[in-house]
C-alpha positions in Angstrom: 0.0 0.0 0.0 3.0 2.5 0.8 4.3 1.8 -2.7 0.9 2.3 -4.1 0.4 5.6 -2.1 4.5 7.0 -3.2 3.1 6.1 -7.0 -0.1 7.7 -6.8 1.0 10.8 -5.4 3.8 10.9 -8.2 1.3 10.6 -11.2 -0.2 13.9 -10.1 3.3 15.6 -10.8 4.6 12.9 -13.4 3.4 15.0 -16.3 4.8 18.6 -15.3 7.8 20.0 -17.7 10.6 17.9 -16.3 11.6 16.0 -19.1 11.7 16.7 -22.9 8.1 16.0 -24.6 9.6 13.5 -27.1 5.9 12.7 -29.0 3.2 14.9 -28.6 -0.2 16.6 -30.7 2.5 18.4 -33.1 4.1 15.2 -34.0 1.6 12.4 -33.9 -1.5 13.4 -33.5 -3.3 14.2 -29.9 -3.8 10.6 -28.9 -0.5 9.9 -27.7 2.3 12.3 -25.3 5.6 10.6 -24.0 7.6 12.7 -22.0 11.2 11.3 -21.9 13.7 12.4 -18.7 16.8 11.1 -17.4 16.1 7.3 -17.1 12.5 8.8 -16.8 9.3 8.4 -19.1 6.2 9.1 -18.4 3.3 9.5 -20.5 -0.4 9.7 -22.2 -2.8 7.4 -24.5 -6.0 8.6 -25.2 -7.8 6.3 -27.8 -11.4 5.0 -28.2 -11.4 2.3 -25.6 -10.1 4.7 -22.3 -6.8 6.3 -21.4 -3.9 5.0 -20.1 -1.6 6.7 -18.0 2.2 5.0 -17.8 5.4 5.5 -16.2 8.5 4.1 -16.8 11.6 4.8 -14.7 15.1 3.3 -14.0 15.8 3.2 -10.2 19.3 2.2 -10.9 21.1 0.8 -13.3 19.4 -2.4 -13.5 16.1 -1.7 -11.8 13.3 -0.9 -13.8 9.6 0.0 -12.3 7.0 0.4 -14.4 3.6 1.6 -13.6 0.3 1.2 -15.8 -2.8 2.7 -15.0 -6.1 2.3 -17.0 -10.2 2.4 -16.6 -9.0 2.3 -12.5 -7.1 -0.9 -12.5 -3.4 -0.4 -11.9 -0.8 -2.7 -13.2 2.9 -2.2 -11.7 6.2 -4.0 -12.9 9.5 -3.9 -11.1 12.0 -5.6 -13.1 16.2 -6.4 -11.4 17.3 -7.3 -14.8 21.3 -7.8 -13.6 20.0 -10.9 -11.1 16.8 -11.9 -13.2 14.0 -11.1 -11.0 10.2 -9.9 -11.1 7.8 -8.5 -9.2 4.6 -8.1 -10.7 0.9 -6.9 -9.4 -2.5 -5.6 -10.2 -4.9 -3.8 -8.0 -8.0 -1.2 -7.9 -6.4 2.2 -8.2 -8.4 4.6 -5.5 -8.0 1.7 -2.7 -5.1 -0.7 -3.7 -7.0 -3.7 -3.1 -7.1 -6.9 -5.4 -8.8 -7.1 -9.0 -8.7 -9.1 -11.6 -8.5 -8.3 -15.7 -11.2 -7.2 -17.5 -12.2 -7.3 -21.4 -12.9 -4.2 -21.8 -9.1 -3.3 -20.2 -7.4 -5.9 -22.2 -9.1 -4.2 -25.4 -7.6 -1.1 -24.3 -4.3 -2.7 -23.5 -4.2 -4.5 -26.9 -5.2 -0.6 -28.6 -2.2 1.0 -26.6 0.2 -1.7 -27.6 -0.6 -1.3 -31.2 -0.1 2.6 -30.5 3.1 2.3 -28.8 4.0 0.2 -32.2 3.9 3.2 -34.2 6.6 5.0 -32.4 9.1 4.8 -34.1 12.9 6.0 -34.3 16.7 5.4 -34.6 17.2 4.8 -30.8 14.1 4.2 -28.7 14.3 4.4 -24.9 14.4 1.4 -23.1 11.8 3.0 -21.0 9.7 2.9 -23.8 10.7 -0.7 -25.0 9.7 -2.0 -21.5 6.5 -0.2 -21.7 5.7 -1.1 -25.2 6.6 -5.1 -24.3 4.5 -5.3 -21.1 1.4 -4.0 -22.0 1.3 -6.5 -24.9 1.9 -9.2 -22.3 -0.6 -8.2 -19.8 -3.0 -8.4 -22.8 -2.5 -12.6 -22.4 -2.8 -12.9 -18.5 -4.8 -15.5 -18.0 -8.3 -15.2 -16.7 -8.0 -16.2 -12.5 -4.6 -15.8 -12.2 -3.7 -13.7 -9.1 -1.9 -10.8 -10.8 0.2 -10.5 -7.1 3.5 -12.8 -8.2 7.3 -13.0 -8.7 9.2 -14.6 -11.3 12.8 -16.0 -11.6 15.3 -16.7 -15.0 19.1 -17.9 -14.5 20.3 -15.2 -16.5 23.3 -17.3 -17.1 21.5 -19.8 -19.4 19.9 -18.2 -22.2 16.5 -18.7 -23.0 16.4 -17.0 -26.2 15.1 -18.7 -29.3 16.5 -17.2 -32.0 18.3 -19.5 -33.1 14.8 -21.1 -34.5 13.3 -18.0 -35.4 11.9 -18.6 -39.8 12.5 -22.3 -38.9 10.8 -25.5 -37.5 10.8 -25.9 -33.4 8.7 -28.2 -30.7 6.6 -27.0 -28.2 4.6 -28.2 -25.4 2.7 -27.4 -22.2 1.1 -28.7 -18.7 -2.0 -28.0 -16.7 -4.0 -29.1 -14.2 -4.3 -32.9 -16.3 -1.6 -32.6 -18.2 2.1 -33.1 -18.4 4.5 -31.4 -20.8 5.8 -33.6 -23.5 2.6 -35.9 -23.8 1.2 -36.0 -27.6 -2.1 -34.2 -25.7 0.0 -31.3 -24.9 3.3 -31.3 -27.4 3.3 -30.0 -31.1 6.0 -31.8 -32.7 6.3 -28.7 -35.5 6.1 -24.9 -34.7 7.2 -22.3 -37.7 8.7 -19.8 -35.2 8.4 -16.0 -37.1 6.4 -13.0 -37.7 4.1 -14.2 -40.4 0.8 -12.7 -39.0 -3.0 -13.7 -37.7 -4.6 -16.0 -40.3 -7.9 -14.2 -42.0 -11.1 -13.2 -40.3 -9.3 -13.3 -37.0 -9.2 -10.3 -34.7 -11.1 -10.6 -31.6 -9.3 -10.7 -28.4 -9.8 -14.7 -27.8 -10.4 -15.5 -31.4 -8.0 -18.1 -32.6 -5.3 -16.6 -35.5 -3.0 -19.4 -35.8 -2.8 -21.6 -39.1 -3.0 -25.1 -38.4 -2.0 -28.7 -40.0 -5.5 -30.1 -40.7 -6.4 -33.0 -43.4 -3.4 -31.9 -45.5 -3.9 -27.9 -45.7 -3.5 -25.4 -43.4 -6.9 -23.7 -41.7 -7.8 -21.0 -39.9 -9.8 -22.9 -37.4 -11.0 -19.4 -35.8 -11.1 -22.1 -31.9 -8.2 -23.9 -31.2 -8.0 -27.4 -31.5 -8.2 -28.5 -27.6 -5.4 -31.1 -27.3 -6.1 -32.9 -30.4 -3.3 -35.5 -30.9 -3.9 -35.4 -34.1 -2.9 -31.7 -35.0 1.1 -31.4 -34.5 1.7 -28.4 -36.8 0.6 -24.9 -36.3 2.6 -21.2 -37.4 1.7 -17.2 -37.6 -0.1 -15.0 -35.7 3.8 -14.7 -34.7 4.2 -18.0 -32.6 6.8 -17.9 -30.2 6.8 -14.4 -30.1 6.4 -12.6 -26.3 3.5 -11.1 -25.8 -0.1 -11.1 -27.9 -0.1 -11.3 -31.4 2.5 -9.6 -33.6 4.1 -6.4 -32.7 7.6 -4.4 -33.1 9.4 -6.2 -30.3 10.4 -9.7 -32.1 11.9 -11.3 -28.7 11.6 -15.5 -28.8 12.1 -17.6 -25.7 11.3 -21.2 -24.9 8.9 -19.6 -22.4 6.7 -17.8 -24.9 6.9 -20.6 -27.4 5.4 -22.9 -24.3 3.2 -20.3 -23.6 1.7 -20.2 -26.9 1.2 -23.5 -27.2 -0.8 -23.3 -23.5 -2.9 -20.6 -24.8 -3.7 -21.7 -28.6 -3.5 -25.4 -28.4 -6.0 -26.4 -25.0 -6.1 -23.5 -22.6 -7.2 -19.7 -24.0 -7.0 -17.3 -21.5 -10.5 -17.1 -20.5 -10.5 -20.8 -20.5 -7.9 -20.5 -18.0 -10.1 -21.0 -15.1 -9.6 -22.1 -12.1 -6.2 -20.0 -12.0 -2.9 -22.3 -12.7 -3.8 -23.2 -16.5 -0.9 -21.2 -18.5 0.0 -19.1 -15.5 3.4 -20.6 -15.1 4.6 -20.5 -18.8 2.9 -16.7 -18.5 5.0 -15.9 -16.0 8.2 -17.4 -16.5 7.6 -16.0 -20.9 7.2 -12.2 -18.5 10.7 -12.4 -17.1 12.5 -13.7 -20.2 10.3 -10.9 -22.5 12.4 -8.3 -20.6 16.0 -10.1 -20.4 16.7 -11.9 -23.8 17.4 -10.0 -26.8 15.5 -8.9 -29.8 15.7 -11.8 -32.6 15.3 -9.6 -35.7 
């Protein structure tokens, strides 16, 4: 709560002229301000959906916090990126006590993602990469899962999977029935890249991976719940971290897991009681902000 108060407090000051206004109305439009300080952004998104208030902030070298605030749900990140550790949590903004996501602010999350996307530049902050890459994974939390949590990577064994990235990978996941590696839970063959969502896809649990079915690839629109006889699947990005395609292109054995949880047996509003996905979620959160770009 004292952390929640310190923050609060600080958003009714964050936007004052103490940084230079990097984006604004003059430069793209009135929808979107970023302020940029000294290891220090802080900024604006207006769109149809809501607004979104963010903050971005080293508090040392290695210490990134993070604050998202939107239709009165906060979401706040703190991420020690030297020893590979994360804090993560969600609450009611006026009284800091514990929510849960909705749709309508995972439609506004997936609408300031797809805003931050159009920023573009030679050097973008890593404030602003941070930003840009958590929003998109809080748009995939699954549905139940306490948003309260901590996560842990050995950042001495790489995670990354770029090595696979345009080629052919396996992938698997467990639940509350399942174990990874069964035939119920594994696809033997995952094209890992940034080919996009399959046709008349587009809402927020609508299915926009192509899969392996009677010798073609379909657009099945629902995923095919553990079929054991669907092993192939690619686009919609697959193996990318966070939802969908965007400009981060990161890949990790995580988020690869993680998409198999969430297109192949467990969406995220499927993901009830809380546990289905959560892991691979969380675990795909820590390596989103530690392993490299691929592309």
């Amino acid at each position: 709560m004292t952390r929640f108060l310190t923050l609060a407090a600080f958003a009714l000051t964050a936007c004052a002229p103490n940084g230079e206004l990097v984006q604004g109305p003059d430069e793209m439009g009135p929808d979107l301000v970023l302020r940029q300080g000294d290891g220090n952004l802080t900024g604006l998104y207006t769109g149809e959906q809501g607004s979104v208030w963010f903050q971005s902030r080293f508090l040392t070298d290695d210490v990134l916090d993070m604050t998202v605030e939107l239709n009165g749900l906060t979401l706040t990140q703190v991420l020690d990126l030297d020893n590979g550790v994360a804090e993560y949590d969600g609450f009611t903004s006026h009284d800091g006590t514990e929510t849960m996501m909705s749709l309508d602010d995972r439609a506004l999350l997936k609408a300031f993602t797809a805003r931050l996307d159009g920023v573009v530049g030679e050097e973008l902050s890593d404030e602003l990469v941070q930003v840009r890459r958590y929003a998109s994974h809080w748009v995939e939390v699954p549905a139940g899962m306490d948003m309260r949590y901590q996560a842990l990577t050995n950042i001495e064994h790489s995670m990354s999977a770029c090595a696979y990235v345009n080629d052919w990978a396996r992938g698997t996941h467990d639940g509350w029935f399942e174990d990874n590696w069964d035939d119920d839970t594994t696809l033997d063959g995952i094209y890992l890249s940034m080919h996009g969502a399959c046709a008349g896809s587009g809402g927020l649990d609508e299915q926009a991976t192509l899969w392996w079915v009677n010798g073609a690839w379909s657009c099945l629109g629902s995923e095919p719940d553990h079929s054991t006889s669907v092993e192939y699947a690619y686009g919609d990005c697959f193996g990318r971290c966070g939802g969908g395609c965007g400009s981060d292109t990161v890949f990790t054995w995580s988020c690869v897991d993680h998409d198999v949880c969430n297109r192949f047996g467990h969406s995220w509003s499927a993901s009830i009681p809380p546990g289905h996905c959560s892991d691979e979620f969380a675990a795909a959160g820590i390596e989103l902000a530690t392993e490299p770009n691929c592309l």
